[in-house]
C-alpha positions as CSV (number, residue, x, y, z in Angstrom):
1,X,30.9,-9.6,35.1
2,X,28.2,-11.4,32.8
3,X,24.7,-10.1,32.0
4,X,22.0,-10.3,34.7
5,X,18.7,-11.9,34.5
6,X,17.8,-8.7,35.2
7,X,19.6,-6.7,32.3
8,X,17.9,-9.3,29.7
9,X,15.1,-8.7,31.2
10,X,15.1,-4.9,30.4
11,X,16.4,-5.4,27.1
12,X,14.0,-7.6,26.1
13,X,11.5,-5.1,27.1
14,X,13.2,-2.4,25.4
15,X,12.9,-4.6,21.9
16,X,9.2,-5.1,23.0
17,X,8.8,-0.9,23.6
18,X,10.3,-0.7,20.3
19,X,7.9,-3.3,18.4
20,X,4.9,-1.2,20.0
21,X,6.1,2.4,19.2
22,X,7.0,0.9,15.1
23,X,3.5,-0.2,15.3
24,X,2.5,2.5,16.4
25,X,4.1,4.7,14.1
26,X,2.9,2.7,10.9
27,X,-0.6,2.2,12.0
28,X,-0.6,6.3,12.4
29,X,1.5,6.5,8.9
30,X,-1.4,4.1,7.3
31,X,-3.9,6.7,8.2
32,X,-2.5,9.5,7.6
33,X,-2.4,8.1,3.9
34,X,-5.7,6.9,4.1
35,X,-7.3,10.3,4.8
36,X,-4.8,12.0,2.3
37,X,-6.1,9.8,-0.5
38,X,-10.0,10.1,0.8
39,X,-9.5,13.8,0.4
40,X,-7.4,13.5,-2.7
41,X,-10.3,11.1,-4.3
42,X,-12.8,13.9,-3.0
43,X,-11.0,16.8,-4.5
44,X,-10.4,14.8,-8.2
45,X,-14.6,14.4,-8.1
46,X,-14.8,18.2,-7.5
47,X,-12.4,18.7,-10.1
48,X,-14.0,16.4,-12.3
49,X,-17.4,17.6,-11.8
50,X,-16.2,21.5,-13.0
51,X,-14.0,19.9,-16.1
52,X,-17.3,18.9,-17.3
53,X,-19.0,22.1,-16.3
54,X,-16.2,24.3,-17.9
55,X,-16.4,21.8,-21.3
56,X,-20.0,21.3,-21.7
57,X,-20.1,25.7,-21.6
58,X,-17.9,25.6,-25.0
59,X,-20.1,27.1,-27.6
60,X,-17.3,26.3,-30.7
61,X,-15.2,23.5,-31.2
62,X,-12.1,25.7,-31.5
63,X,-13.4,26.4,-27.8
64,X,-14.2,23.1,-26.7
65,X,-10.4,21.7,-28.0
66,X,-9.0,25.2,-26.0
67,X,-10.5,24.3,-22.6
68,X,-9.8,20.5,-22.6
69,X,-6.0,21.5,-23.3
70,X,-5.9,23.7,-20.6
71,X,-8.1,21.0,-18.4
72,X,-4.8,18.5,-19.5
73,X,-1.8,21.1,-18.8
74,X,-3.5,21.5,-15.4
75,X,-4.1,18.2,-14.8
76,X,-0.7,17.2,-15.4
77,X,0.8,19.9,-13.0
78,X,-1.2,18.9,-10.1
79,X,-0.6,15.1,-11.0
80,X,2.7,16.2,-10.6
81,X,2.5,17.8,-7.5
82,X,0.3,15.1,-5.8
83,X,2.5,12.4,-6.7
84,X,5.5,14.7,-4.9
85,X,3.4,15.2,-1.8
86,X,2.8,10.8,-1.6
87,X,6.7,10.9,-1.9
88,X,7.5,12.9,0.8
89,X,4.7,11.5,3.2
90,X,5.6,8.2,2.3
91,X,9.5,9.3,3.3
92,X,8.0,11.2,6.4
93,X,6.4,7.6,7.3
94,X,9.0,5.4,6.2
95,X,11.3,7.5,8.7
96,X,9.2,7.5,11.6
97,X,8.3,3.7,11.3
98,X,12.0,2.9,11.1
99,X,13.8,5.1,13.7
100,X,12.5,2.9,16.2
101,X,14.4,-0.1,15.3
102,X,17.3,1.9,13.8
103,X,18.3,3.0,17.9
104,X,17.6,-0.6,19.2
105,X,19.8,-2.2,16.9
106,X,22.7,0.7,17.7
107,X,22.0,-0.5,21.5
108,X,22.4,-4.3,20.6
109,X,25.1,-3.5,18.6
110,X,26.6,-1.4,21.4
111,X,25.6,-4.1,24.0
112,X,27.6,-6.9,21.5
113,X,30.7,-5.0,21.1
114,X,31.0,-4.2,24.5
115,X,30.8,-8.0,25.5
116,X,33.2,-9.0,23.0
117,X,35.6,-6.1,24.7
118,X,35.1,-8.0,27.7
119,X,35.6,-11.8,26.5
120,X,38.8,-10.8,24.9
C-alpha cells in the first residue's frame, strides 16, 4: 500500500509545525540573549561607575596601583564567569532551536526506511 494524499498531507504539516516551533524557539533564544546582554551592559556601567569611585578615593600611589590590581583580578573572574554563562545559554538555545528538526528528520528517516522495506 503506497502513501496517501492524505498521509503527505500530514507530513507536510508536521515539517511546517516543526519550521514554526524552531522559529519559535530561536526568536525566544534571541531574546533571552538580548535581555542578558542589556543587563550585563547595565551591570558593567554600575561596575564601572564604582571602579572609578573606589580609584579616585586612593589618597597614595602605592594605594591607587593596590586598588586597580584588585579592580583587574576581579574583573577578570567575572569576565570569566560571564563568558561561561553566554556558553551555556548559547548551548541551552542551540538545543532547543535544533530539537525540533532533530525528531522530524528521525520521522523522515523512519518514514524512508520503512518504504524501502516495503519496495524490496
Amino acid at each position: 500500500m503506497t502513501a496517501s494524499y492524505t498521509d503527505f498531507a500530514a507530513f507536510n504539516q508536521d515539517n511546517l509545525d516543526t519550521i514554526v516551533k524552531t522559529n519559535t524557539a530561536a526568536a525566544k533564544g534571541f531574546e533571552t540573549l538580548t535581555k542578558y546582554f542589556v543587563d550585563l551592559a547595565g551591570k558593567s556601567f554600575e561596575d564601572a561607575v564604582a571602579a572609578g569611585k573606589k580609584l579616585s578615593g586612593a589618597k597614595t600611589v602605592v594605594e591607587f596601583m593596590q586598588i586597580q590590581t584588585k579592580l583587574a583580578q576581579e574583573s577578570m573572574e567575572v569576565a570569566l564567569e560571564e563568558g561561561k554563562k553566554v556558553s551555556e545559554l548559547t548551548t541551552s538555545i542551540a538545543k532547543d532551536v535544533t530539537s525540533p528538526i532533530t525528531e522530524r528528520f528521525k520521522v523522515g528517516a523512519a518514514v524512508v526506511t520503512k518504504a524501502a522495506k516495503k519496495a524490496a
